[in-house]
FILOGU-327119 format. One record per residue (C-alpha): residue in three letters; x, y, z. Coordinates in pm, whole numbers. Example, Ala and Ser with C-alpha at 12.3 -4.5 7.8 and 13.67 -1.06 7.14 Angstrom:
# FILOGU-327119
<"ALA" <1230 -450 780>>
<"SER" <1367 -106 714>>
This chain:
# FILOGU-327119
<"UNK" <1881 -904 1120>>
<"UNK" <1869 -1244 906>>
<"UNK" <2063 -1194 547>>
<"UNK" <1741 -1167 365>>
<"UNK" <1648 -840 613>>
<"UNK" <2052 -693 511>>
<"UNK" <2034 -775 155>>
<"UNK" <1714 -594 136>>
<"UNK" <1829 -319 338>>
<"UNK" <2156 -244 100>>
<"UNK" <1916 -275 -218>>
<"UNK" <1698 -36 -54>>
<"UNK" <1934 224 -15>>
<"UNK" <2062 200 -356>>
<"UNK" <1719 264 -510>>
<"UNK" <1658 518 -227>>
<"UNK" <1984 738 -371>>
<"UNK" <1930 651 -714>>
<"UNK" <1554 793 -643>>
<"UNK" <1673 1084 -465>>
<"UNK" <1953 1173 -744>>
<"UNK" <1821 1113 -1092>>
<"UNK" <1447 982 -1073>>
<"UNK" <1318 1279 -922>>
<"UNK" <1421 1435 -1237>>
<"UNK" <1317 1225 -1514>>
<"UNK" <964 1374 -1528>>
<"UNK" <836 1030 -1712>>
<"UNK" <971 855 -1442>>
<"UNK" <782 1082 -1187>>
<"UNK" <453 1130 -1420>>
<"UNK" <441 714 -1389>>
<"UNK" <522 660 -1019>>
<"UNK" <259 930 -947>>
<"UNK" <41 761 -1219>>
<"UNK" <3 404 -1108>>
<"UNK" <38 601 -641>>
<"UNK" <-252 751 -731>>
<"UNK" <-464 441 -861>>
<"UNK" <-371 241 -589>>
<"UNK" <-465 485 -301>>
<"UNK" <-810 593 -500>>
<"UNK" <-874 196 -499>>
<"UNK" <-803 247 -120>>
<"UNK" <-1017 505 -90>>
<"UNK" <-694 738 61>>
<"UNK" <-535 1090 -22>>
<"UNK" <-186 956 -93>>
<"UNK" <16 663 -121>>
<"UNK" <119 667 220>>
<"UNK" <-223 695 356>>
<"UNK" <-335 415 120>>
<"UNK" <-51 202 273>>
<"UNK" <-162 244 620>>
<"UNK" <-521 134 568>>
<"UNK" <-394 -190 346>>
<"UNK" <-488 -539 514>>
<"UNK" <-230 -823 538>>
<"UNK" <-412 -1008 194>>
<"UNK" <-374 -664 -3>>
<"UNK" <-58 -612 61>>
<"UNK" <79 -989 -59>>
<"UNK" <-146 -955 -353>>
<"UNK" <1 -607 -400>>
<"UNK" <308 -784 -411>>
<"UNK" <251 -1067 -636>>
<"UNK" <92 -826 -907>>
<"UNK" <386 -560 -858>>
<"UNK" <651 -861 -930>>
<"UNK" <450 -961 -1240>>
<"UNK" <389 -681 -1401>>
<"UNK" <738 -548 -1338>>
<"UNK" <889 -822 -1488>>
<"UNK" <664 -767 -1792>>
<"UNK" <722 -431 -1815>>
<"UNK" <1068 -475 -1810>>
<"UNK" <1119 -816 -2050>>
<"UNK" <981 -542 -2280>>
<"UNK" <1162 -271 -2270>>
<"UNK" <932 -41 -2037>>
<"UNK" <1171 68 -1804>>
<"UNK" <1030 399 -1693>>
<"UNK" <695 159 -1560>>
<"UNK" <950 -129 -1435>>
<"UNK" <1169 141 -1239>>
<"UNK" <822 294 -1101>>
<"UNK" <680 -27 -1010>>
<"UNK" <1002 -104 -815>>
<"UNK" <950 177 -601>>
<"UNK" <668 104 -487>>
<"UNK" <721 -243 -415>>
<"UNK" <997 -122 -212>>
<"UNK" <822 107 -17>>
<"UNK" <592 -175 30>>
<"UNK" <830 -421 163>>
<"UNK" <987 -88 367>>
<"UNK" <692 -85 594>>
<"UNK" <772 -423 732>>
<"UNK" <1118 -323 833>>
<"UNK" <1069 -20 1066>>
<"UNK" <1167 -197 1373>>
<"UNK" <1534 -53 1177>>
<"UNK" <1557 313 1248>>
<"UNK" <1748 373 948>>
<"UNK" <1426 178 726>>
<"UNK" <1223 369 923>>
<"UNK" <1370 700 796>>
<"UNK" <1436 544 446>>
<"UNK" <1053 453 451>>
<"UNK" <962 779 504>>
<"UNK" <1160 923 272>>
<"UNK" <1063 727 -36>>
<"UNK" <707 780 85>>
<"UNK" <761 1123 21>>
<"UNK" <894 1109 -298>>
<"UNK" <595 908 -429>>
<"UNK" <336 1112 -221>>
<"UNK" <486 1406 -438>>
<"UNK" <489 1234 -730>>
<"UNK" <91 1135 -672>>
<"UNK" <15 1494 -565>>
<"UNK" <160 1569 -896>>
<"UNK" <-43 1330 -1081>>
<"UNK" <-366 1419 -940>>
<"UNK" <-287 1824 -970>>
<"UNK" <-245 1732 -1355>>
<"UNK" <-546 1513 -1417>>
<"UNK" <-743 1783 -1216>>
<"UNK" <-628 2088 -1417>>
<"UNK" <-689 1886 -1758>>
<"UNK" <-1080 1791 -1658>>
<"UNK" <-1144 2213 -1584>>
């Protein structure tokens, strides 16, 4: 595993408890991660994020990428953190996929897939209820 793959993995984790302890219950936090899942995988044409993930192609995913690190940095230079945080978790489930051949990114992947698939389920249960 290069330094790039380690550093990656250790800043992974971090988010991945920080997730698991106090995002999941900052409703905002969840309400905006679920927000901008559920976009994505309706552009995809999939039921979750983690189906939506599974049908993206190679360009996708780096423009993904690119747009996730811009508007993160915007969100954050002002003062959004809630959409910065959110934005950051997906990007890092993202850049999770590529690192399964790791058993223990392989189970962190899933994890964090599960927290946003939640968080999109959410979401859509929401939007649905409001439009009936």
């Amino acid at each position: 595993m290069t330094t790039k793959e380690q550093d990656f993995k250790q800043r992974f984790a971090t988010l991945l408890r920080d997730l698991q302890q106090d995002g999941t219950k900052d409703p905002e936090i969840i309400w905006v991660l679920g927000t901008l899942a559920a976009e994505l995988a309706n552009d995809l044409k999939a039921t979750s994020w983690s189906a939506a993930k599974s049908v993206m192609t190679v360009p996708i995913y780096d423009q993904l990428l690119k747009k996730f690190q811009e508007r993160g940095d915007a969100h954050y230079r002002e003062g959004r953190q809630n959409e910065a945080y959110a934005i950051q978790v997906l990007a890092y489930s993202l850049i999770a996929r590529t690192q399964t051949r790791d058993p223990q990114m392989a189970e962190g992947e899933v994890l964090i897939d599960e927290v946003i698939d939640r968080a999109c389920a959410v979401y859509r249960k929401v939007k649905q209820d409001s439009t009936h």
